[in-house]
N, C-alpha and C positions, 0 to 999 in steps of 0.2 A: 498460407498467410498466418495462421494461428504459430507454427514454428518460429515464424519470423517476430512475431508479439513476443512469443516467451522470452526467445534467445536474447533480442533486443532491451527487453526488464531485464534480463537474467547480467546483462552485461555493464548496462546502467548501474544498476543496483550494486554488483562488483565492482564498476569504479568508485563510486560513489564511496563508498567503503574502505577503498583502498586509499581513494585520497583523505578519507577522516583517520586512516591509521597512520598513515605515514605525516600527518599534520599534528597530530597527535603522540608519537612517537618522536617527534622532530622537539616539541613540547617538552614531554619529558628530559630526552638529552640537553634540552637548552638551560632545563630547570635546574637540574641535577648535577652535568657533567660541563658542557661548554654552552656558554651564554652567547655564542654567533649560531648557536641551532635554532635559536628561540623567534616565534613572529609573537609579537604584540599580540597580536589580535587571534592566535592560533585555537584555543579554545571558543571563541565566536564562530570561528569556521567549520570545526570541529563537530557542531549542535545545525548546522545549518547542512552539512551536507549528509550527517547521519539520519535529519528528522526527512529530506528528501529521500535518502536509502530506504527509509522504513517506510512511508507513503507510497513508494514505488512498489516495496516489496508485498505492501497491503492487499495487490491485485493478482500476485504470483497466490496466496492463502486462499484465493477463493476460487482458482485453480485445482488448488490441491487439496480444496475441502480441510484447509489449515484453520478456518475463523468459525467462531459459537455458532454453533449446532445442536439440535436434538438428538444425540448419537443415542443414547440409552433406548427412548423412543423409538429411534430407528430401525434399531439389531430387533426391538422384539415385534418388529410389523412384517407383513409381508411384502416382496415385490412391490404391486399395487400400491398398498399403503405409506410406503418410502417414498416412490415417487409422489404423492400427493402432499405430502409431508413436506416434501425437498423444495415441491415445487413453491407451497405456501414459506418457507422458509426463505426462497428468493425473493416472492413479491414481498414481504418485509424487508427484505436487507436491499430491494433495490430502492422503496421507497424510502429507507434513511440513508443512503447513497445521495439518491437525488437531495435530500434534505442536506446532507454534507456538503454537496457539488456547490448548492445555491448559495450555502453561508462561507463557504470557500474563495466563493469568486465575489460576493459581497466586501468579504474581508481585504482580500488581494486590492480589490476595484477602487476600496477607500483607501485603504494604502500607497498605493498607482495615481491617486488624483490630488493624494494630500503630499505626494513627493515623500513621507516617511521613509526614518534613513534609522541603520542601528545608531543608538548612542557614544559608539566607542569611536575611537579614532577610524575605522572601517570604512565607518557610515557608507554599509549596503545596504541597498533598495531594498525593504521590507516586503515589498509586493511579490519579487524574487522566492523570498520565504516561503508569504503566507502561500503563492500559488502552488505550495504542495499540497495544499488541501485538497485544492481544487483538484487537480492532478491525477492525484491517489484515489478521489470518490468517482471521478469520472471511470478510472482504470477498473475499479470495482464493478462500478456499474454494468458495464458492458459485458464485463465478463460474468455477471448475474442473468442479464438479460439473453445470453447465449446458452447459461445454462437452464433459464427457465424453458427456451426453446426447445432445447434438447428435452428436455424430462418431458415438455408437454406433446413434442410434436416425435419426436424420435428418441422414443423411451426402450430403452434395447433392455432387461432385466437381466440380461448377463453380463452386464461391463457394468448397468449405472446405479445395482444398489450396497448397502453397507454389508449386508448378510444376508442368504438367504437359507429360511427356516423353511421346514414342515412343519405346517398347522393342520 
């Protein structure tokens, strides 16, 4: 299942991307070279579906031990110590997750009930938007709370720390 989360971010995340380059690139030539390239609005789209790539991608970082961490700390603990470490390092980053999650879907919530629309000729649903916050802090979460599990419950020292020293 955990394959299928990755693959599934992994692939989002690459359209996502690909349709801000190619929107973006379509932009430029409209700019530049011929003006039937050009959408009005291609730069709004542009910010909306890259701030979505990056939210998404927020959760593949905490996967890969990509987001702030005690590394320095880490290298010079042992085993034992890492994990303890890692583990208190999760229960802060789930608890400002969950604090993300809730002003995420506050933001979206009021957005969704107030009908907000962008200002441009576009005028997309802002909720659309904001629920990348939402989105992204949930994706963190979970993937915090799987690795807190692991460190606390199924702490393997050969696969789960940064270095190991002799002390």
């Amino acid at each position: 299942m955990m394959k299928i989360w990755n693959r599934l971010e992994l692939l989002l995340i690459g359209v996502l991307g690909a349709a801000a380059l190619t929107v973006g690139t379509a932009q430029v030539i409209g700019r530049y070279v011929n003006k039937d390239f050009a959408f009005i609005n291609g730069e709004e789209v542009v910010v909306y579906l890259t701030v979505w790539a990056v939210f998404l991608a927020s959760s593949q970082l905490v996967r890969t031990d990509g987001h702030v961490r005690p590394d320095v700390v880490l290298r010079l603990l042992p085993p034992q110590g890492q994990r303890w470490v890692e583990a208190f390092n999760c229960c802060v980053a789930i608890l400002f997750c969950g604090g993300l999650a809730y002003c995420g879907f506050q933001v979206a919530d009021v957005a969704r009930s107030l009908d907000e629309r962008s200002i441009t000729g576009l005028e997309f649903p802002m909720w659309i938007y904001y629920s990348a916050i939402l989105t992204g802090a949930v994706l963190m979460l979970l993937r915090y709370v799987i690795k807190l599990y692991l460190l606390v419950f199924r702490f393997d020292p050969a696969t789960m720390v940064i270095a190991v020293h002799d002390h």
